[in-house]
BAMAR-712594 format. One record per residue (C-alpha): residue in three letters; x, y, z. Coordinates in steps of 0.001 Angstrom, whole numbers, plus 500000, padded with zeros to 6 digits. Example, Ala and Ser with C-alpha at 12.3 -4.5 7.8 and 13.67 -1.06 7.14 Angstrom:
<nodes>
ALA512300495500507800SER513670498940507140
</nodes>
This chain:
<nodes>
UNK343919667708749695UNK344476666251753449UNK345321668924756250UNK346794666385759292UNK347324668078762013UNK349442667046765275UNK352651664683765906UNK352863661305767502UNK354423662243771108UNK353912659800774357UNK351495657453772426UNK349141659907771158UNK348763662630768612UNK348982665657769990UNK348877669654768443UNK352025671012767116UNK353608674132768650UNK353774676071765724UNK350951677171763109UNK353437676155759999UNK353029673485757870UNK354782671497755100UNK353294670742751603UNK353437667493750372UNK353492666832746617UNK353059664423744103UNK356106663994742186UNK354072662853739067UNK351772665376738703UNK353343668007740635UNK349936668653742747UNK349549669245746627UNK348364666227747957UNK348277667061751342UNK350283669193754224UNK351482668315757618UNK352992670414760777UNK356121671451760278UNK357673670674763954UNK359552673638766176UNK362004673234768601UNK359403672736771117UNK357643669424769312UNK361432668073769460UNK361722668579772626UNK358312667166773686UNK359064664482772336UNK362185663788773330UNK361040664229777016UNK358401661663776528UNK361256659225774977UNK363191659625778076UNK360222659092780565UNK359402655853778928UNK362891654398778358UNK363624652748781594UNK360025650965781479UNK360981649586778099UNK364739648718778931UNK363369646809781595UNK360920644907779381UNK361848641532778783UNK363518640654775216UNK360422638440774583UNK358209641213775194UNK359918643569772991UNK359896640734770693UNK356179640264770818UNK355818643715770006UNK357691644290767400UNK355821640812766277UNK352865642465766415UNK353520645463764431UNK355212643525761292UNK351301642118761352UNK349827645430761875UNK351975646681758722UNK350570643004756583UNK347235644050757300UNK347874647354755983UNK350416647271753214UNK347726647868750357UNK347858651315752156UNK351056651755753006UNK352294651450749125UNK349349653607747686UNK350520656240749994UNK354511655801749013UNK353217655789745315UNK351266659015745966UNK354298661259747680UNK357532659447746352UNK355876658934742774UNK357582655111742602UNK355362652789740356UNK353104650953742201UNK354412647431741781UNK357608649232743222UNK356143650439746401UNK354391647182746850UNK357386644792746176UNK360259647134748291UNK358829649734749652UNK356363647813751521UNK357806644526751386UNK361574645087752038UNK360501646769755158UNK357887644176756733UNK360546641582756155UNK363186644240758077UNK360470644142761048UNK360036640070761649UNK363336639823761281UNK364040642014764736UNK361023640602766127UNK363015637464766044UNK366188638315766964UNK364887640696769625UNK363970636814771327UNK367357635612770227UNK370067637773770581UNK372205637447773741UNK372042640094775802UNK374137638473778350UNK377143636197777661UNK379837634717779362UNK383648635657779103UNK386043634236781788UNK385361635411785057UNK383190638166783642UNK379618638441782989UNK378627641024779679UNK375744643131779868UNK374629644453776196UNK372681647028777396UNK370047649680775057UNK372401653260774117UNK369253655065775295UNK366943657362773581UNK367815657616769703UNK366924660738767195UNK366319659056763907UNK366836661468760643UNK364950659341757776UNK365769660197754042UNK362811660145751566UNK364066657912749060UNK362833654554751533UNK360747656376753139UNK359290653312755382UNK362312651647755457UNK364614653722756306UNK362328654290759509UNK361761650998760137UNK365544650125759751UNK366345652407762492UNK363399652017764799UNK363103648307764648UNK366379647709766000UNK366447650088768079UNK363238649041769853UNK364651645125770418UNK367685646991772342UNK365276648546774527UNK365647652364773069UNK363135654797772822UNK363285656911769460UNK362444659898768169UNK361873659838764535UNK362226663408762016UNK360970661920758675UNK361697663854755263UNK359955666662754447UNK358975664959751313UNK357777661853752398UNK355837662229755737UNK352702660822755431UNK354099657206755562UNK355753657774758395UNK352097658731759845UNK351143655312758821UNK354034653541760469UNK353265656027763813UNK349472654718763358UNK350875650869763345UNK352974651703765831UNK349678652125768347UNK347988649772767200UNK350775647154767657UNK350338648149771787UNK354133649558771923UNK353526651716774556UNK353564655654775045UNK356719657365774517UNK358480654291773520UNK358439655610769439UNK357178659412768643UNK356859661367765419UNK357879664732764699UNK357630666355760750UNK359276668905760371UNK362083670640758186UNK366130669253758754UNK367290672597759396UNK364805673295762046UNK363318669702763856UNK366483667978762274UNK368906670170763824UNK367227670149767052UNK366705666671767625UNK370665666178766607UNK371659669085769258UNK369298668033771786UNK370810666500775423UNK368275664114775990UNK369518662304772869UNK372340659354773511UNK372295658264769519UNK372011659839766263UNK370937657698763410UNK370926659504759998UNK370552658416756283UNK371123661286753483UNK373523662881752044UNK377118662926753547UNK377527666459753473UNK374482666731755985UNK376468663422757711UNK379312665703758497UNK377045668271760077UNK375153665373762398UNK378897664374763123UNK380405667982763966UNK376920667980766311UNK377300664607768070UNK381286664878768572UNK380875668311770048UNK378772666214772663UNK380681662943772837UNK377235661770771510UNK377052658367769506UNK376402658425765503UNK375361655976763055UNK375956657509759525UNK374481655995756373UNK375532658662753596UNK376266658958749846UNK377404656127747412UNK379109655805743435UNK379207651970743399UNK381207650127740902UNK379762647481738863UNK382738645496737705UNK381973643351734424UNK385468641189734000UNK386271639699730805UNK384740636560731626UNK381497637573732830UNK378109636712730491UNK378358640330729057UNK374646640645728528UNK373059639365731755UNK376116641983733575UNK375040645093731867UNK370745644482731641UNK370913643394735495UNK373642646562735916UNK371263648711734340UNK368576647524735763UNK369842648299738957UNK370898651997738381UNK367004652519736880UNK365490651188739970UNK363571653839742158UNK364245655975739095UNK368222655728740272UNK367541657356744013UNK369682654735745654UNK372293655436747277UNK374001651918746994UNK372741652205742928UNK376238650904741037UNK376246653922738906UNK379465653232737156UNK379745650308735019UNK383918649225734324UNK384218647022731116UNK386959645767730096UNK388489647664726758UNK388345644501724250UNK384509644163725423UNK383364647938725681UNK381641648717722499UNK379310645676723050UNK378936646658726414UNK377958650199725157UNK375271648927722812UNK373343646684725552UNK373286649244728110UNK371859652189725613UNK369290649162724455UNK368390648780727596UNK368254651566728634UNK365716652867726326UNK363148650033727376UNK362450652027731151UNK361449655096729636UNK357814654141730834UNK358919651602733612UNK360251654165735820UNK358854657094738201UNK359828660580738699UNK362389662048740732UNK361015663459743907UNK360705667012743612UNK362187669675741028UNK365136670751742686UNK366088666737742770UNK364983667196738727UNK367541670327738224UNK369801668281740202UNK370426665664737778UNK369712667709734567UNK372659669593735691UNK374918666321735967UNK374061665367732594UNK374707668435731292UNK378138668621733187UNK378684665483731653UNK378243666464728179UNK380167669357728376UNK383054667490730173UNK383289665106726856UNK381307662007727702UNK378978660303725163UNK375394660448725769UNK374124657185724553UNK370625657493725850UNK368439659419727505UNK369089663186728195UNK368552666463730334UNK365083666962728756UNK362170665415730493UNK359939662795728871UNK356656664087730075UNK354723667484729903UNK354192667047733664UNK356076665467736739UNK359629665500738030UNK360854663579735130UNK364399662426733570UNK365043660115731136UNK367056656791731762UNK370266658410730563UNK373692656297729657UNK376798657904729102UNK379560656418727716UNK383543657344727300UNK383358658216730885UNK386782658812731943UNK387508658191736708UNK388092662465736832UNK385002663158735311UNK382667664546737832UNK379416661870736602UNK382427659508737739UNK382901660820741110UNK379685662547742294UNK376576660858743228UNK373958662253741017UNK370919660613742320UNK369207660105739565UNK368707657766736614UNK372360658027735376UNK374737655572734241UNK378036656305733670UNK380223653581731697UNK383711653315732103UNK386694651561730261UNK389843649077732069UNK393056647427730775UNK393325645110733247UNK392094644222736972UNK394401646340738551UNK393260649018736785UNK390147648004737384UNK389987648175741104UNK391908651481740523UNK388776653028739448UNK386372651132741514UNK388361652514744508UNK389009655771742941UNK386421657667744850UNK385291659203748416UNK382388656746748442UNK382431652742749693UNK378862651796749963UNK378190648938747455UNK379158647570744191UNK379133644357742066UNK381549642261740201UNK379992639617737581UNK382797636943736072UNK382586633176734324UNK384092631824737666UNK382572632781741393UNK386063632606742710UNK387701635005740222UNK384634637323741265UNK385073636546744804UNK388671637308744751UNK388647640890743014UNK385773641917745350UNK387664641209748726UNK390336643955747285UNK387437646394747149UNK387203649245749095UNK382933648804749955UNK380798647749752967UNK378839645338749843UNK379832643445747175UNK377136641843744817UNK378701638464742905UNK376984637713739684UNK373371639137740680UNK373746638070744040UNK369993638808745998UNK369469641649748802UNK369674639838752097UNK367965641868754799UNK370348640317757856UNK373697641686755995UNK374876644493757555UNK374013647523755049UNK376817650386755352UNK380113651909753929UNK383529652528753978UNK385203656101753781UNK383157658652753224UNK379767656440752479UNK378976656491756333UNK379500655384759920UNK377726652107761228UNK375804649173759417UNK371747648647759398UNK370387645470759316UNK370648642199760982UNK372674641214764187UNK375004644553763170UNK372397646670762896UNK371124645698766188UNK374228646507767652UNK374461649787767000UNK371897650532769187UNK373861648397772224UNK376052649697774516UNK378382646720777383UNK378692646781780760UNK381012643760782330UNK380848642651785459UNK383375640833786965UNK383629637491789742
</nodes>
């Protein structure tokens, strides 16, 4: 076991104020693997003083020099990736191929892409007589979720670096020793003191303080959306600035003239993925009546072909979690097709790929997100009633709609109430803008709209 000591604040790493520290485990064999500081009050507010200090340095830095940094630390995380995904393996418990395809990959792509648009983007335009300033928001407190653990942090710092922002990031308890890594790249990559710092800690404590604390212009939070209220209560209280990426029960609409299998082995593929923490994951799968039996069969087949594929879930209470959705969902009257509350290993956080079927829209595995390897299935009558149950929930985040003709697909998903909308297996583009409607969140990540969220305009008239 590894005992690191110290946070990343104004470019170096320096002792924490507190003797307390954080456990980290792995999920698949439920041993300590190492511990880290858990950050106070004071660590927050170091670092947030050091953000501050160095912000009007780096605002003043050219666009190609934030560029060339943010160049140079994509390269830093190449050289290093090998690492990077052995150490998201280790305290996240995703396969290895996983860590190494997203959770390393995904995120390197995220950072040359804002190297390049940190050169490209206009920070100054023309409009009339008036001259538009896009100016950086100012020092941002960045709340990472451990699902993505390095790219969620690299979705919120990257972008916020090519505005010229200093951050503060508070990784998840769970998952900090990648975000030790990225603070490690971070130096190496020459981005000077202050401009990014590291605090672990726990939400309620180093969370809490970095949301509440004056020095901080922008809030930038991924997790759950109860915890999103909270960050919101915080930030309105202080006119403060929020960007919200919160909970998700995406639809995946199969219409009758979809190709049936290819719709429900990519839809469950999709739901298995990261063992089904994903908060854009389309968890409910709508099939058309006169096609649901079929639809049924493939997804339980399926389904029972990941029951060595996929990882744990990232700690036990997560575990309990979705045992107890299952079990809700039994005992509400849905069919369990595969899978199951009961684990499939003596040891680790596991739950079996479970598929339920005869899901009815007020069932709660139909509402709540479950986080977990759960796939609800759901029956329609027609497309209206269709996109009454897609829309039937708090969430917006994502969703999917598969038919025999784009434009039929294209058409139902413009009447859907979601920030994303895959058509027939459409790819992950990392410039979209990432983000929800209703209750799902506040914001996008990602590309040109990601970047400006961390912007704030200033015209100037002639």
């Amino acid at each position: 076991m590894k005992a690191y000591d110290g946070m990343y604040i104004d470019g170096a790493w320096r002792p924490a104020a507190g003797p307390d520290v954080i456990e980290v485990v792995n999920p698949a064999d439920e041993q300590v693997i190492a511990t880290v500081p858990a950050g106070t009050v004071e660590d927050v507010d170091a670092a947030v003083r050091a953000a501050r200090a160095a912000l009007p340095a780096w605002a003043a830095t050219p666009p190609a020099g934030r560029a060339a940094r943010l160049a140079a630390l994509r390269d830093v995380l190449v050289a290093r990736q090998d690492e990077i995904a052995g150490t998201v393996t280790a305290e996240l418990g995703s396969p290895l191929k996983l860590s190494q395809a997203v959770h390393t990959g995904v995120p390197i792509a995220v950072a040359g892409s804002y190297a390049e648009l940190a050169a490209t983007y206009p920070f100054e335009e023309k409009t009339g007589n008036s001259t538009v300033l896009h100016e950086p928001v100012g020092v941002v407190g960045a709340i990472t979720p451990w699902n993505y653990p390095l790219h969620q942090i690299v979705a919120k710092t990257a972008p916020a670096l090519a505005a010229g922002c200093t951050v503060v990031v508070k990784p998840a308890e769970d998952t900090p020793l990648v975000a030790r890594l990225f603070a490690q790249a971070v130096h190496e990559a020459g981005i000077p003191a202050g401009v990014f710092n590291l605090v672990t800690g726990l939400g309620p404590v180093a969370g809490q303080a970095l949301a509440e604390h004056p020095g901080v212009d922008l809030v930038s939070f991924t997790g759950s959306t109860a915890v999103g209220r909270r960050i919101g209560a915080i930030a309105s209280g202080m006119v403060k600035r929020v960007a919200l990426e919160l909970g998700g029960k995406s639809a995946n609409v199969i219409l009758p003239s979809a190709d049936l299998a290819r719709a429900v082995n990519v839809g469950v593929a999709n739901v298995m993925s990261n063992s089904g923490q994903t908060c854009s994951a389309w968890t409910r799968m709508l099939v058309h009546r006169d096609r649901y039996d079929e639809a049924v069969e493939l997804a339980a087949a399926a389904a029972a072909k990941y029951g060595d594929r996929i990882g744990p879930l990232v700690n036990a209470g997560q575990r309990e979690r979705v045992r107890g959705y299952i079990e809700k969902g039994v005992a509400e009257g849905a069919r369990l097709v595969a899978g199951g509350p009961d684990s499939p290993h003596e040891k680790g956080y596991h739950v079996s790929p479970t598929v339920f079927a005869d899901v009815t829209p007020e069932m709660t595995i139909a509402q709540e997100e479950i986080f977990g390897p759960v796939l609800s299935i759901l029956r329609y009558d027609d497309e209206d009633d269709a996109l009454r149950i897609a829309n039937g929930t708090v969430y917006g985040l994502a969703g999917a709609v598969w038919a025999g003709d784009e434009a039929e697909a294209v058409a139902f998903a413009r009447r859907m109430e979601t920030g994303q909308v895959d058509i027939n297996g459409g790819r992950f583009n990392p410039l979209a803008p990432f983000g929800g409607y209703k209750q799902s969140g506040v914001g996008r990540e990602l590309g040109t709209h990601g970047l400006t969220e961390y912007l704030q305009t200033k015209s100037l008239q002639f």
